[in-house]
PyMOL CGO cylinders between C-alpha atoms (Angstrom):
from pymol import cmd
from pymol.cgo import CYLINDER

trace = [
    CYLINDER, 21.13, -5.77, -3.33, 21.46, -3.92, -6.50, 0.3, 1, 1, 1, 1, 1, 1,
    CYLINDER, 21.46, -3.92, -6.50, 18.80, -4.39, -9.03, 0.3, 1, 1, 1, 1, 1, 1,
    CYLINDER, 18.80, -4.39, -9.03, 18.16, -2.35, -12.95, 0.3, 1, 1, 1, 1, 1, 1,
    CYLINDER, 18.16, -2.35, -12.95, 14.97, -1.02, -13.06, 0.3, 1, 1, 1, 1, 1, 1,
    CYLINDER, 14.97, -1.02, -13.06, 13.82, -0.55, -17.01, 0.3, 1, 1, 1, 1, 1, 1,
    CYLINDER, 13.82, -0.55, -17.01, 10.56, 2.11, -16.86, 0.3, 1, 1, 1, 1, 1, 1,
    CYLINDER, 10.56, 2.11, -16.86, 8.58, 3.29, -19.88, 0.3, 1, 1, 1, 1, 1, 1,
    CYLINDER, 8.58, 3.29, -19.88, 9.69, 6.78, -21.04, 0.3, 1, 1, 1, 1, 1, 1,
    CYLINDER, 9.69, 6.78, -21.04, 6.67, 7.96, -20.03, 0.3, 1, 1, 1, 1, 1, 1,
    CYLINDER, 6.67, 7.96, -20.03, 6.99, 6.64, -16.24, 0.3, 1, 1, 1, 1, 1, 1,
    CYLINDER, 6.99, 6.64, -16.24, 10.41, 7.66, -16.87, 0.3, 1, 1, 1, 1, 1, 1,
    CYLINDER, 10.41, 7.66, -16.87, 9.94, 11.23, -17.59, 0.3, 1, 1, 1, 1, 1, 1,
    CYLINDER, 9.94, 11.23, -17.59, 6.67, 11.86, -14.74, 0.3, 1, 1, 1, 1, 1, 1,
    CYLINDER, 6.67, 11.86, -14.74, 9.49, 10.34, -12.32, 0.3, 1, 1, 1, 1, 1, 1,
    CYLINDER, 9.49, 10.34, -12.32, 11.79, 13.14, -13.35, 0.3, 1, 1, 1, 1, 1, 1,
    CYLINDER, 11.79, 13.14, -13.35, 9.35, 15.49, -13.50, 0.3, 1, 1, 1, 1, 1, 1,
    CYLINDER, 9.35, 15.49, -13.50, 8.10, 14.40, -9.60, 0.3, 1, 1, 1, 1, 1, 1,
    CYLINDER, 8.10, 14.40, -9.60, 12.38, 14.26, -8.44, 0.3, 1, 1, 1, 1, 1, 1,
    CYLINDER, 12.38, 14.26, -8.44, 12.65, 17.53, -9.78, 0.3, 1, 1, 1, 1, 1, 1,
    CYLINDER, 12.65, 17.53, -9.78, 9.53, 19.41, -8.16, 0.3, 1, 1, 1, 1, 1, 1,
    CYLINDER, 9.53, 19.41, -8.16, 10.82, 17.21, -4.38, 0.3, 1, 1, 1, 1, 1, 1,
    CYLINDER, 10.82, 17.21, -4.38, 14.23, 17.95, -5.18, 0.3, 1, 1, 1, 1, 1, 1,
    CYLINDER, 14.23, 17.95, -5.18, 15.15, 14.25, -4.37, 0.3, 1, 1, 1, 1, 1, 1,
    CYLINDER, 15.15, 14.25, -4.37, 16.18, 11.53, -6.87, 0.3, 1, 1, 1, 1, 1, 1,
    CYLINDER, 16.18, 11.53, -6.87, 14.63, 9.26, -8.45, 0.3, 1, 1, 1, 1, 1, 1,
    CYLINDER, 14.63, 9.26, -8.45, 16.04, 6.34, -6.99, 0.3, 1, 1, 1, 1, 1, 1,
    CYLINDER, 16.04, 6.34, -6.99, 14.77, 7.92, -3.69, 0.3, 1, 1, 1, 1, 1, 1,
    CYLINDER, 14.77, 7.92, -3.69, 11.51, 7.93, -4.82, 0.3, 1, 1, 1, 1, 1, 1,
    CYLINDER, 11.51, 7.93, -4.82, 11.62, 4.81, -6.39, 0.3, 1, 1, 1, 1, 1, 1,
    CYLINDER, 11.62, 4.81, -6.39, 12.16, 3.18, -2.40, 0.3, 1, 1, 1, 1, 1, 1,
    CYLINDER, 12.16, 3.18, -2.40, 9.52, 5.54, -1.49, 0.3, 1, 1, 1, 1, 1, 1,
    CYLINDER, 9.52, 5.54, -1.49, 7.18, 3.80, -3.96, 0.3, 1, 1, 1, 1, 1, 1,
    CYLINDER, 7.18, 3.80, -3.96, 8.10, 0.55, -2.48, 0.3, 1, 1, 1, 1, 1, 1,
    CYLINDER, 8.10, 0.55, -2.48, 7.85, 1.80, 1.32, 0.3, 1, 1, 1, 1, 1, 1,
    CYLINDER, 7.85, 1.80, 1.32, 4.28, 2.76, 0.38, 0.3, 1, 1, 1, 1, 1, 1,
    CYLINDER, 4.28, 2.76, 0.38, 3.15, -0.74, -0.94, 0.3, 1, 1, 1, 1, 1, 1,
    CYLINDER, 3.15, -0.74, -0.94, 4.72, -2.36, 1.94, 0.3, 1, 1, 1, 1, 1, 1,
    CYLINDER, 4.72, -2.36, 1.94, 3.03, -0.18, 4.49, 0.3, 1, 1, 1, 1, 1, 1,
    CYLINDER, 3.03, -0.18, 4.49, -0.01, -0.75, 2.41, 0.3, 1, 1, 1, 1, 1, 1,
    CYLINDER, -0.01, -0.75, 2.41, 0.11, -4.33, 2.00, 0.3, 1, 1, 1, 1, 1, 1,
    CYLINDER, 0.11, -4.33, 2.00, 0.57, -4.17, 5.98, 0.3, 1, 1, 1, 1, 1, 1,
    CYLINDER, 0.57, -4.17, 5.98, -2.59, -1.96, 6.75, 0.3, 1, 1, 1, 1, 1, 1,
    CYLINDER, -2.59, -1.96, 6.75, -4.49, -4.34, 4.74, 0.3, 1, 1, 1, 1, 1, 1,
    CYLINDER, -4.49, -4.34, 4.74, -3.69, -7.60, 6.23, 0.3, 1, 1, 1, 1, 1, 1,
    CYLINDER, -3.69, -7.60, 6.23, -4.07, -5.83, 9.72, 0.3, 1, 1, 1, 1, 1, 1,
    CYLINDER, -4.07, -5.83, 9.72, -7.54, -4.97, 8.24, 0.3, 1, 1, 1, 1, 1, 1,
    CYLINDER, -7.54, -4.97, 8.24, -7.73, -8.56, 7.29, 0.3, 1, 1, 1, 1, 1, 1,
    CYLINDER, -7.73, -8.56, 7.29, -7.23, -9.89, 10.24, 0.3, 1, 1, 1, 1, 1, 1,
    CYLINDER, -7.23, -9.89, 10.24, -9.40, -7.92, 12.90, 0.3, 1, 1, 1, 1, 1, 1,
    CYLINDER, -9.40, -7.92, 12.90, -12.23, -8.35, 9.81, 0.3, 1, 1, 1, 1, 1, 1,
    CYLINDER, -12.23, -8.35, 9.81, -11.75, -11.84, 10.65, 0.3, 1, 1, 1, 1, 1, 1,
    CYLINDER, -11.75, -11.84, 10.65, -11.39, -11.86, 14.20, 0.3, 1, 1, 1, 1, 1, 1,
    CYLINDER, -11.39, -11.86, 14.20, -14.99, -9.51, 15.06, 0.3, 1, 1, 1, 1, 1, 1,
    CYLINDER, -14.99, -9.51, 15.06, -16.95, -12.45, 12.86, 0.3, 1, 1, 1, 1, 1, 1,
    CYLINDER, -16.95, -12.45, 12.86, -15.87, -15.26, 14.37, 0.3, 1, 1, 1, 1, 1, 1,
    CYLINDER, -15.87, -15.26, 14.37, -16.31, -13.54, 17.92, 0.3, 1, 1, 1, 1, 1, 1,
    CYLINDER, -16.31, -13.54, 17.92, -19.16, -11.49, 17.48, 0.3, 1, 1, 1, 1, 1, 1,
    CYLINDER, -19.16, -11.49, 17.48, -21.08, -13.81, 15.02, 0.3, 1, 1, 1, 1, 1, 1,
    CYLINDER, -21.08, -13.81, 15.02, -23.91, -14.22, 17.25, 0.3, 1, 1, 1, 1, 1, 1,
    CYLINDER, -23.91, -14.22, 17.25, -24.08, -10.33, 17.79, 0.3, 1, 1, 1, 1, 1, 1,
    CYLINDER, -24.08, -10.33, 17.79, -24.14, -9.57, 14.22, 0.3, 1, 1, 1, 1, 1, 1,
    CYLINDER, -24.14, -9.57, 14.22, -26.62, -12.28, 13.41, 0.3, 1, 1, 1, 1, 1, 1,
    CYLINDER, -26.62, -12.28, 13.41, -28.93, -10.36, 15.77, 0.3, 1, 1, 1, 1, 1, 1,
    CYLINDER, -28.93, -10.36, 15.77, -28.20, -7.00, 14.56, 0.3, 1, 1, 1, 1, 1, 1,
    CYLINDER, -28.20, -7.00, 14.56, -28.97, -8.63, 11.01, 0.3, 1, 1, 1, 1, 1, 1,
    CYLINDER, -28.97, -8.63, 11.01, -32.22, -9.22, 12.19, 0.3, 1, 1, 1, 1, 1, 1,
    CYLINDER, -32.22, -9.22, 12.19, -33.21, -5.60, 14.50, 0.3, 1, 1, 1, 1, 1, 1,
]
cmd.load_cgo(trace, "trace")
């Protein structure tokens, strides 16, 4: 799917500055940028969720480690 991307010069010109020094383009780091806060989004709900899972199966443990 294509899809214009309008960035503030400034954003603009550190991405240029960042393709340059990795020798890559920006539109490559652009999809890097989004791979990131995919995989982040991920690690977080997988956080999430075994957060969730330890309390409700350990609730009585940690209600007695509250109280050592």
């Amino acid at each position: 799917m294509a899809m214009t991307v309008r960035l503030p010069e400034e954003l603009d010109r550190a991405l240029d500055a960042i393709a340059e020094a990795e020798h890559v383009s920006k539109h490559a780091l652009v999809l890097q940028g989004v791979e990131l806060i995919i995989a982040r989004r991920g690690r977080r709900a997988a956080v999430d969720e075994a957060v969730d899972f330890v309390l409700s199966h350990d609730a009585e443990l940690l209600r007695r480690l509250e109280d050592a």
